[in-house]
DRENDO-308662 format. One record per residue (C-alpha): residue number from 1; x, y negated, z. Coordinates in nm, 4 decimals. Example, Ala and Ser with C-alpha at 12.3 -4.5 7.8 and 13.67 -1.06 7.14 Angstrom:
NODE   i       c1       c2       c3
NODE   1   1.2300   0.4500   0.7800
NODE   2   1.3670   0.1060   0.7140
! end
This chain:
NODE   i       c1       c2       c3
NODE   1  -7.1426  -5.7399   8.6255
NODE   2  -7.2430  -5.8802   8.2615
NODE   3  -6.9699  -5.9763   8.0252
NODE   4  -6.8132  -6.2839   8.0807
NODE   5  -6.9332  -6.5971   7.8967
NODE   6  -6.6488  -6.7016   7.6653
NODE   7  -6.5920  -7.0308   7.5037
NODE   8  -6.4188  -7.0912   7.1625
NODE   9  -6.0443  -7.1482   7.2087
NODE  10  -5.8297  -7.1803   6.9147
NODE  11  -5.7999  -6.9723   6.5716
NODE  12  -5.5818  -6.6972   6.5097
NODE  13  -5.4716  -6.6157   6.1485
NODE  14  -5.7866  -6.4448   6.0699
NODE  15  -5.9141  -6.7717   6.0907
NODE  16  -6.1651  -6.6605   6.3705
NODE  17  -6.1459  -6.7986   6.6892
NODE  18  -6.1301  -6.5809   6.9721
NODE  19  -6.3151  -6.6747   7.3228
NODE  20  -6.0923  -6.7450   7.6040
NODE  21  -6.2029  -6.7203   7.9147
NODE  22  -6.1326  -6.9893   8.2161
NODE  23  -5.7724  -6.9017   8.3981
NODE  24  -5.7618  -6.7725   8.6963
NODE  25  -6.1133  -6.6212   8.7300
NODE  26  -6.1230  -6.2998   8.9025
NODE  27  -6.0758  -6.0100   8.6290
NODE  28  -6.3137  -6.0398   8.3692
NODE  29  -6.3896  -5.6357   8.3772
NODE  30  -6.6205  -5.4789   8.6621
NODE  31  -6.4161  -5.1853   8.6621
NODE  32  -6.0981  -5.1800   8.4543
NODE  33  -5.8952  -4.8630   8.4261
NODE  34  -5.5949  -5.0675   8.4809
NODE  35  -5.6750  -4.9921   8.8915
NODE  36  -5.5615  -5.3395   8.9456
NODE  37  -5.6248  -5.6953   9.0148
NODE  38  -5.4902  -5.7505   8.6359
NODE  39  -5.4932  -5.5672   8.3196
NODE  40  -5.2903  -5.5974   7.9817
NODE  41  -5.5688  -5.5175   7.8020
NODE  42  -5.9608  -5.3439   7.8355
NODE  43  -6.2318  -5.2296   7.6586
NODE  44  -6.5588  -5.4012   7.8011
NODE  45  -6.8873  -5.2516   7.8908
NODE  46  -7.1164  -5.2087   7.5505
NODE  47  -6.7538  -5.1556   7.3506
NODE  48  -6.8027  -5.4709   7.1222
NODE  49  -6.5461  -5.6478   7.2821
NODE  50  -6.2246  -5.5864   7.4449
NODE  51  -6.0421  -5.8775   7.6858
NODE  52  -5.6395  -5.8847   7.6805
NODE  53  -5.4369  -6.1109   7.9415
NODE  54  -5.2370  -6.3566   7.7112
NODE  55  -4.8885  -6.2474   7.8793
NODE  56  -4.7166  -6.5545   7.6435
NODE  57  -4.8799  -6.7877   7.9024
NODE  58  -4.7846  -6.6186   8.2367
NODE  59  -4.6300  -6.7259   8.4644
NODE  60  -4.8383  -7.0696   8.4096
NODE  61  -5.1485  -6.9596   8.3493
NODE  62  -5.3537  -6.6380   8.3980
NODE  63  -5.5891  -6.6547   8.0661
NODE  64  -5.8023  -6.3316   7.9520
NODE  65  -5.9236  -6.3921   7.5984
NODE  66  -6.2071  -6.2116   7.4432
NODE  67  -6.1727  -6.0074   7.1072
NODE  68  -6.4470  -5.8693   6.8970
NODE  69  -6.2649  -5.7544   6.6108
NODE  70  -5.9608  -5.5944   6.4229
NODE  71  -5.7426  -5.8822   6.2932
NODE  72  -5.7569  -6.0462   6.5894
NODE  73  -5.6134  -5.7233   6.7995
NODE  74  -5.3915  -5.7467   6.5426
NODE  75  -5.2460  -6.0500   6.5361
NODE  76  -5.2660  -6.0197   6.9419
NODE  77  -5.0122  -5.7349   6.8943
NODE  78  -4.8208  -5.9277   6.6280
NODE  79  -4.7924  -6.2431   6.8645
NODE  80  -4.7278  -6.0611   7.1805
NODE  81  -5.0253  -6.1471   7.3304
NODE  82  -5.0098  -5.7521   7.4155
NODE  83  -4.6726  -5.6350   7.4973
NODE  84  -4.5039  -5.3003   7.6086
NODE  85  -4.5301  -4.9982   7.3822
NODE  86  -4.8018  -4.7783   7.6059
NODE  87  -4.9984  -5.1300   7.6458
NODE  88  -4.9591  -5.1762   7.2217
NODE  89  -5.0865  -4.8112   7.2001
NODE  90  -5.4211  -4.8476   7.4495
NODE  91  -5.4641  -5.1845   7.2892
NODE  92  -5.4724  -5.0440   6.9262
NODE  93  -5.6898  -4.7145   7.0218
NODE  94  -5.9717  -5.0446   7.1538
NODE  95  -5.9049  -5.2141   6.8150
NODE  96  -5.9868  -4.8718   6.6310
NODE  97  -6.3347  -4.8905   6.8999
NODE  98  -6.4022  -5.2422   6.7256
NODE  99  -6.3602  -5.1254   6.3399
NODE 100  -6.6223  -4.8460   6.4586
NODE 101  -6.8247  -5.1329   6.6273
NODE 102  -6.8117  -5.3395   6.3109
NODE 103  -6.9218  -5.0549   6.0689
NODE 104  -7.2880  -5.0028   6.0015
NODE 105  -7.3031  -4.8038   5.6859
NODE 106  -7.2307  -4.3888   5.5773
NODE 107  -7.0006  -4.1901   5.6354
NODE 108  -6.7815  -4.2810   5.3297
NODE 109  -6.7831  -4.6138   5.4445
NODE 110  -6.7005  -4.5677   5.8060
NODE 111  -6.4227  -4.3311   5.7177
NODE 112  -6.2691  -4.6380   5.4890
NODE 113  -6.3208  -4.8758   5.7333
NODE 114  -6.1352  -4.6816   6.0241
NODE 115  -5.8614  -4.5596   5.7824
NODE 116  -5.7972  -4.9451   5.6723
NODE 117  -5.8126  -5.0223   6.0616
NODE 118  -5.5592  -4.7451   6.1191
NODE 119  -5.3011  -4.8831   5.8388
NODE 120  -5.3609  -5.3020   5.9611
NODE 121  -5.2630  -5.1716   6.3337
NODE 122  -5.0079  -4.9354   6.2359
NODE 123  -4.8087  -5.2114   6.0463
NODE 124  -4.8065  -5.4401   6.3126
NODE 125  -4.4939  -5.3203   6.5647
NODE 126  -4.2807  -5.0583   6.4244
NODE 127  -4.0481  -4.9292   6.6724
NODE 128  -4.3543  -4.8119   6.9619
NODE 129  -4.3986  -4.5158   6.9298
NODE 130  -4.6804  -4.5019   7.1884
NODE 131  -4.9164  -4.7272   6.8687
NODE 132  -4.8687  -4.4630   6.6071
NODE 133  -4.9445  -4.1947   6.8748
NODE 134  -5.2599  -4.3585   6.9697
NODE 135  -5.4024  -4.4529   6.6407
NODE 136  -5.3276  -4.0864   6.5254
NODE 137  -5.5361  -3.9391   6.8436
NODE 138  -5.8197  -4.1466   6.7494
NODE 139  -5.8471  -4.0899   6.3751
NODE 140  -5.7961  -3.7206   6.4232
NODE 141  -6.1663  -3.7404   6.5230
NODE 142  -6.2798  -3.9615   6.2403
NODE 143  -6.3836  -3.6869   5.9998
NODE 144  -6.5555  -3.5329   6.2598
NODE 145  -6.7866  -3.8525   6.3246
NODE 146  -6.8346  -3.9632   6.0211
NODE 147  -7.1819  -3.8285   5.9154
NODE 148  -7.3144  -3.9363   6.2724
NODE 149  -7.5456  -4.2907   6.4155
NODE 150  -7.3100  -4.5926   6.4221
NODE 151  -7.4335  -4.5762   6.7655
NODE 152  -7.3074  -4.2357   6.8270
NODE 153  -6.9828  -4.2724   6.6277
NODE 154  -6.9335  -4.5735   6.8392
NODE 155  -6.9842  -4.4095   7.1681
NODE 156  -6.7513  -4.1441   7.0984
NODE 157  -6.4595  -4.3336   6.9812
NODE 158  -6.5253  -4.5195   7.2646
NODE 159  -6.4616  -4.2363   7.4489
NODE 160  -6.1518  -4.1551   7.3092
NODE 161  -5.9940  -4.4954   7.3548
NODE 162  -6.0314  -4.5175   7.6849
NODE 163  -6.0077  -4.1831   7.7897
NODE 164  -5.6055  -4.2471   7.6195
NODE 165  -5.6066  -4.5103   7.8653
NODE 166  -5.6499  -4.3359   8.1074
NODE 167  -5.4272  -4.0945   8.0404
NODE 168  -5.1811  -4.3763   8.0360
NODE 169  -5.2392  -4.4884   8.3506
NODE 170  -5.2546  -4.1190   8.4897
NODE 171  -4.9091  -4.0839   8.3259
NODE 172  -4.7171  -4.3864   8.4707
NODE 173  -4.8147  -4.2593   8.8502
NODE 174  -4.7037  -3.9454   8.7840
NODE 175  -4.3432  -4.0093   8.6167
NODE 176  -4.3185  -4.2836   8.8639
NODE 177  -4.3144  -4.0344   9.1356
NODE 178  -4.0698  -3.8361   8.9748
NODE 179  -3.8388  -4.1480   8.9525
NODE 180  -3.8562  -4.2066   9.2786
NODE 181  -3.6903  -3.9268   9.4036
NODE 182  -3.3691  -4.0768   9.2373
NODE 183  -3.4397  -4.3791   9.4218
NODE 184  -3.1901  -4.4324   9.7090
NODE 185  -3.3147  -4.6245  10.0154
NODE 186  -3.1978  -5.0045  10.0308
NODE 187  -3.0926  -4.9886   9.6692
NODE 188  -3.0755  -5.3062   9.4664
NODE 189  -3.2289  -5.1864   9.1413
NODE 190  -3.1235  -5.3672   8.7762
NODE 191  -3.4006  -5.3719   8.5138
NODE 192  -3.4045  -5.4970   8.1631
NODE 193  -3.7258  -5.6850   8.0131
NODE 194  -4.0761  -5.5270   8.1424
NODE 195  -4.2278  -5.2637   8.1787
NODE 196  -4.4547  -5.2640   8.4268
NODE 197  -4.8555  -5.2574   8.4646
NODE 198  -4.8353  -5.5933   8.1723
NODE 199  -4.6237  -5.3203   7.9508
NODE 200  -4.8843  -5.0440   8.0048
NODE 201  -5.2428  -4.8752   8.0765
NODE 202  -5.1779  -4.9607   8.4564
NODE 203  -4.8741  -4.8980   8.7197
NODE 204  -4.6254  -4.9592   8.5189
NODE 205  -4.2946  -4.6779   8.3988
NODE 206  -3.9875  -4.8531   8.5455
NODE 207  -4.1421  -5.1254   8.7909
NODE 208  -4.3662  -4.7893   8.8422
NODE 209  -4.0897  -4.5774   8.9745
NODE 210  -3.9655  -4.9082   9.1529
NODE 211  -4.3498  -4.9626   9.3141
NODE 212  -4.3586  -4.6047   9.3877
NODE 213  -3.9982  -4.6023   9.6013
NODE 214  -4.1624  -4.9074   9.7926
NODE 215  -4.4762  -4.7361   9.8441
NODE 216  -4.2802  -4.4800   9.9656
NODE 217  -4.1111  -4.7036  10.2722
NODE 218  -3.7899  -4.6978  10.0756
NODE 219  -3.6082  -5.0815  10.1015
NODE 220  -3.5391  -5.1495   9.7717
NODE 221  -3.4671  -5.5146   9.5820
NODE 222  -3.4809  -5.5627   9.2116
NODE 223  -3.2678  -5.8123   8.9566
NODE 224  -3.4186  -5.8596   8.6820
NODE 225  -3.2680  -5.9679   8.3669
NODE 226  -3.4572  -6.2891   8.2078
NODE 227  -3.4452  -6.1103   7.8593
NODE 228  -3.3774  -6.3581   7.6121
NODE 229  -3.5411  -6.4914   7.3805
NODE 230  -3.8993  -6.4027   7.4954
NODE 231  -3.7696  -6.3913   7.9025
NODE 232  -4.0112  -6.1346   7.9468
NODE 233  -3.8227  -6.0440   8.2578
NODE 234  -3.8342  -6.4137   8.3987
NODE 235  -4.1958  -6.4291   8.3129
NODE 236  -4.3535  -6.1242   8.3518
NODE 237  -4.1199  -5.8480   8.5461
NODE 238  -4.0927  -6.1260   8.8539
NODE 239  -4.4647  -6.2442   8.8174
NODE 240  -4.5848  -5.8980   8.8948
NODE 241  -4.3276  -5.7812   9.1763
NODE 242  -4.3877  -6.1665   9.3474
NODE 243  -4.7648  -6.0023   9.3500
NODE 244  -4.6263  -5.7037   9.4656
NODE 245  -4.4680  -5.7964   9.7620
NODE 246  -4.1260  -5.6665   9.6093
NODE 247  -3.7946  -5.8621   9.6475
NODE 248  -3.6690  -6.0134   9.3147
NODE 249  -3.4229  -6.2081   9.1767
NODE 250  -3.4010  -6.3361   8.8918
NODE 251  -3.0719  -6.3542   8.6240
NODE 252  -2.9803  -6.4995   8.2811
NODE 253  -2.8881  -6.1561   8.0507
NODE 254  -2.5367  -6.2666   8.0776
NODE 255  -2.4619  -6.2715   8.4811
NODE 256  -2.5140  -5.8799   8.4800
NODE 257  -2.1660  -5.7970   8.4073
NODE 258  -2.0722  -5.9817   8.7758
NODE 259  -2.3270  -5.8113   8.9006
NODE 260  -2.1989  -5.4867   8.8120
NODE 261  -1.8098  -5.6026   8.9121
NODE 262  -1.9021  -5.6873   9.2252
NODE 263  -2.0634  -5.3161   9.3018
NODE 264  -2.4079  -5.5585   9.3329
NODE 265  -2.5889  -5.2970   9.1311
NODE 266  -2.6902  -4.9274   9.2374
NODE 267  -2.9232  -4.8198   9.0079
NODE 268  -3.0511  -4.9411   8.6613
NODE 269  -3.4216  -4.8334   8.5477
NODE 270  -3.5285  -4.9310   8.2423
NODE 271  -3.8417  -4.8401   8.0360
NODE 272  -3.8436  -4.7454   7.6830
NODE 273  -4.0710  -4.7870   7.2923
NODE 274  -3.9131  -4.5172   7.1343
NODE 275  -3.7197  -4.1945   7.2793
NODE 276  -3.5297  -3.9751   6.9677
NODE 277  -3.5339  -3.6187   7.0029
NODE 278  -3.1733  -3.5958   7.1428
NODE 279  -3.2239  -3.8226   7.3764
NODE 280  -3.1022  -4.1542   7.2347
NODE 281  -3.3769  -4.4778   7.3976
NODE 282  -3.5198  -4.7480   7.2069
NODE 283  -3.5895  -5.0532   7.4412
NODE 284  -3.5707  -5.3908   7.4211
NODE 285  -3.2439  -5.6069   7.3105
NODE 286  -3.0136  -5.5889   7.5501
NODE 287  -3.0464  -5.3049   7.6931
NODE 288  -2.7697  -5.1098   7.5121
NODE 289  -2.5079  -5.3554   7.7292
NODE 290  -2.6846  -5.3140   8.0499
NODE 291  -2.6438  -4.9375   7.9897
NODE 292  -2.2175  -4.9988   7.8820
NODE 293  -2.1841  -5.2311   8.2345
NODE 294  -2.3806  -4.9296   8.4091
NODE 295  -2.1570  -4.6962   8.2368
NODE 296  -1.8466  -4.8758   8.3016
NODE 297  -1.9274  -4.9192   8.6662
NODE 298  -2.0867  -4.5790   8.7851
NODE 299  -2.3489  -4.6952   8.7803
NODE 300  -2.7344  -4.4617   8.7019
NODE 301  -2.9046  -4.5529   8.4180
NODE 302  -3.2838  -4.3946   8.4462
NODE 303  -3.5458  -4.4550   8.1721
NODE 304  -3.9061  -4.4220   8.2898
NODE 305  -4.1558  -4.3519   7.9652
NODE 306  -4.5061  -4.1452   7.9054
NODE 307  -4.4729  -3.8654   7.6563
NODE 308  -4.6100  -4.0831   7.4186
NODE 309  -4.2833  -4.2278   7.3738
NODE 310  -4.1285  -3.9614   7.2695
NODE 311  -4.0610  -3.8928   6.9436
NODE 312  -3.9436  -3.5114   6.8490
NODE 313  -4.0278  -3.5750   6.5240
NODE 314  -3.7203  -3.8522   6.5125
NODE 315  -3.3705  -3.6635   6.5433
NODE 316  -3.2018  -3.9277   6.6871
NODE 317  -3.1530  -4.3445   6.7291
NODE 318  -3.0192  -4.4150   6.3946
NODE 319  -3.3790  -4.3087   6.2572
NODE 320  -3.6023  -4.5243   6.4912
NODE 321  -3.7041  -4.7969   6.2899
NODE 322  -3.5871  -5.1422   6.4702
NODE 323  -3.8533  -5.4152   6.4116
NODE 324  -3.7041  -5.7912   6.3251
NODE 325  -3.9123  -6.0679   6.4529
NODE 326  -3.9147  -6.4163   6.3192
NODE 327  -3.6290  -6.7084   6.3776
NODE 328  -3.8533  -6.9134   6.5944
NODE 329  -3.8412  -6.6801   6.8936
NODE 330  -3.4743  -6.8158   6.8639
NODE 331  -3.4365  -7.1306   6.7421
NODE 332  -3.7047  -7.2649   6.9701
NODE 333  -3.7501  -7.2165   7.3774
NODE 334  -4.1187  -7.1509   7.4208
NODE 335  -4.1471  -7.2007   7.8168
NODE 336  -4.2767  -7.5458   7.8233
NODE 337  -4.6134  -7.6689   7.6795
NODE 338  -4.4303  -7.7889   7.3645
NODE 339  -4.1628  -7.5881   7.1604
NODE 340  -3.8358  -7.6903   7.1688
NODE 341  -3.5540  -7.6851   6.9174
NODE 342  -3.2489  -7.4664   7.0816
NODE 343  -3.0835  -7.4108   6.7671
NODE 344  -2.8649  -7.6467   6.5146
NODE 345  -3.0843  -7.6756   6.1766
NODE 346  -2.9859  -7.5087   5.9645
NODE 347  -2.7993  -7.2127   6.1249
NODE 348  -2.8996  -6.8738   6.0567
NODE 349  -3.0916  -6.6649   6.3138
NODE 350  -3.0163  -6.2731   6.3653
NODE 351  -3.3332  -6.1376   6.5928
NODE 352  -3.3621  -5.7862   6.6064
NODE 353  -3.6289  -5.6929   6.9024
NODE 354  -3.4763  -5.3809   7.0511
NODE 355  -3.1201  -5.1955   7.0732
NODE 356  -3.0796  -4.8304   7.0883
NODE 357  -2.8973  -4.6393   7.4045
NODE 358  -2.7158  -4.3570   7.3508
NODE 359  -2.8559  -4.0429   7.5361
NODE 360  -2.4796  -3.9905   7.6773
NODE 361  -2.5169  -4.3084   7.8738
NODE 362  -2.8773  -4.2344   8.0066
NODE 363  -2.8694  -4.0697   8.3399
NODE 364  -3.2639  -3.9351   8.3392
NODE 365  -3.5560  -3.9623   8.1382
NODE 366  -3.8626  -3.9775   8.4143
NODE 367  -4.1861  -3.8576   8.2001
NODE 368  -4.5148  -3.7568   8.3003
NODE 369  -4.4131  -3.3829   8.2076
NODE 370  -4.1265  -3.3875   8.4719
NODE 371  -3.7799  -3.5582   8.4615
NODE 372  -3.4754  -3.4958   8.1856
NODE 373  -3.1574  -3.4510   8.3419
NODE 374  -2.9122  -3.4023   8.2165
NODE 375  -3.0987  -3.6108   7.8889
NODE 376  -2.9950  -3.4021   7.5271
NODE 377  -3.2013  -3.2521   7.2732
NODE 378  -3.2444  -2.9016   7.4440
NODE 379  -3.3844  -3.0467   7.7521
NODE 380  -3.6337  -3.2610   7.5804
NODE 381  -3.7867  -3.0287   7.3472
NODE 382  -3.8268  -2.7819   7.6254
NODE 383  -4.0622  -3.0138   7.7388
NODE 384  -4.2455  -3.0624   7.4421
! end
């Protein structure tokens, strides 16, 4: 299969437009790593381009678009185009692939150009730690490749990028079976924003332990929180367990607490963009009061994550760096063809994009390298 023919679509703030290509064609990638009917984001054959499903569309429209160079991956990780820290960390290692496909000259000047590509990436989410990871794997090579072809630099940090995505992918089915075993049959399972196959290489870390349970034979159900303002739950987390075959139902962020009263709820799994050496979890806003309900209830709270989200290096959640996104998200509802104002003008608008969970209120930490329980500082770093 060629590459797919794109057609302009409109300009990002690099001022170059990107190609999008025509919704609901089959997947524009003859083989993606993903292993799946849909991908958050590949590297195509001939590694000049890379095509990223444009998850602030779904659940209207399936839309790949086509990008052939840094800024636009980007402002595609700025604008959540890309979402989910493991998906923000295979998308950046394929925008470090297009700086080396852009760069013709020396050494001197590919080592620049890859090290200016590393900083523009870097910048653009703070709190995942899966982007810094990613971008550090592939510049660790950089020296290395310097005095070689642009061909053969190319074709080796190539290479790299995808073999971290598949090492990604690899990762989710693995921690997912872990999770599973926590899993109890016919359990109606809570989870907080997404973090499934969209959020990742492929598989998915908490709709991965959840996929793996039903793979299993286990009966389970999911709620999923809409996770305001974005509703990536609404959007995405029900989009792909609808495509799943997977019960869901769907809840505004502030129902949970009946939920929970009404012994609705037996398990919570959530996923995670930053885990602190003891233990405390970065994930999206919100989560930190899904975890008090669980708490308050008896009710498990599991976090499913790759080792790439952990961050030894952190000592615990009041050093993870929370980003702040802009007012809009708020002040405007973004579900509808046309923005719409939500908020009186003039008010001010408080949007911090993740909370932090406190490792005493975490149950399990489900990684690649074996499960965490009970979740503290000893436990991870005997993992490390």
């Amino acid at each position: 299969m060629s590459e797919p023919t794109a057609s302009a679509s409109r300009p990002i703030s690099s001022g170059q437009p990107i190609p999008t290509l025509k919704a609901g064609q089959a997947h524009p990638h003859p083989a993606p790593l993903s292993g799946s009917g849909y991908s958050a984001v590949e590297l195509m054959p001939g590694d000049r381009s890379v095509v990223l499903l444009d998850q602030r569309l779904l659940p209207r429209q399936e839309k790949y678009e086509v990008l052939s160079n840094v800024s636009q991956m980007a402002d595609a990780i700025v604008t959540m185009q890309v979402r989910g820290a493991p998906a923000i960390g295979v998308a950046a290692a394929y925008g470090m692939t297009l700086a080396a496909a852009a760069e013709e000259g020396g050494a001197g000047r590919f080592v620049d150009a890859m090290t200016a590509a590393q900083e523009r990436l870097r910048a653009t989410r703070p709190t995942a730690k899966n982007l810094a990871w990613a971008l550090d794997r592939v510049m660790a090579r950089v020296p290395e490749l310097a005095p070689m072809s642009p061909r053969d630099r190319l074709a080796r940090v190539a290479e790299v990028a995808r073999s971290i995505h598949q090492d990604e992918v690899a990762a989710c089915r693995k921690l997912a079976a872990f999770g599973a075993e926590l899993v109890p049959d016919g359990a109606t399972i809570l989870t907080h924003c997404n973090a499934g196959a969209l959020a990742t290489g492929g598989y998915g870390t908490a709709l991965g332990v959840i996929r793996a349970a039903h793979e299993q034979g286990r009966k389970v159900r999911v709620v999923a929180c809409e996770t305001r303002p974005l509703l990536q739950g609404a959007r995405l987390t029900a989009w792909e367990l609808v495509r799943e075959g997977i019960p869901v139902e769907v809840i505004t962020d502030n129902m949970a607490a009946s939920l929970f009263a009404a012994n609705a709820i037996q398990l919570v799994v959530v996923g995670a963009d930053r885990i602190a050496r003891n233990g405390d979890v970065a994930n999206k806003i919100g989560t930190y009061g899904v975890a008090c309900l669980a708490h308050m209830h008896g009710v498990p709270l599991d976090v499913a994550a790759p080792w790439s989200t952990v961050d030894l290096a952190c000592p615990d959640g009041a050093a993870i760096p929370i980003e702040r996104r802009a007012d809009v998200e708020v002040t405007h509802f973004h579900a509808s063809a046309e923005e719409v104002l939500v908020v009186a003008e003039g008010a001010r608008v408080h949007n911090p994009a993740f909370d932090v969970t406190p490792a005493r209120l975490v149950r399990a930490i489900h990684t690649e390298r074996g499960t965490v329980r009970p979740v503290g500082e000893k436990e991870l770093v005997a993992l490390g």
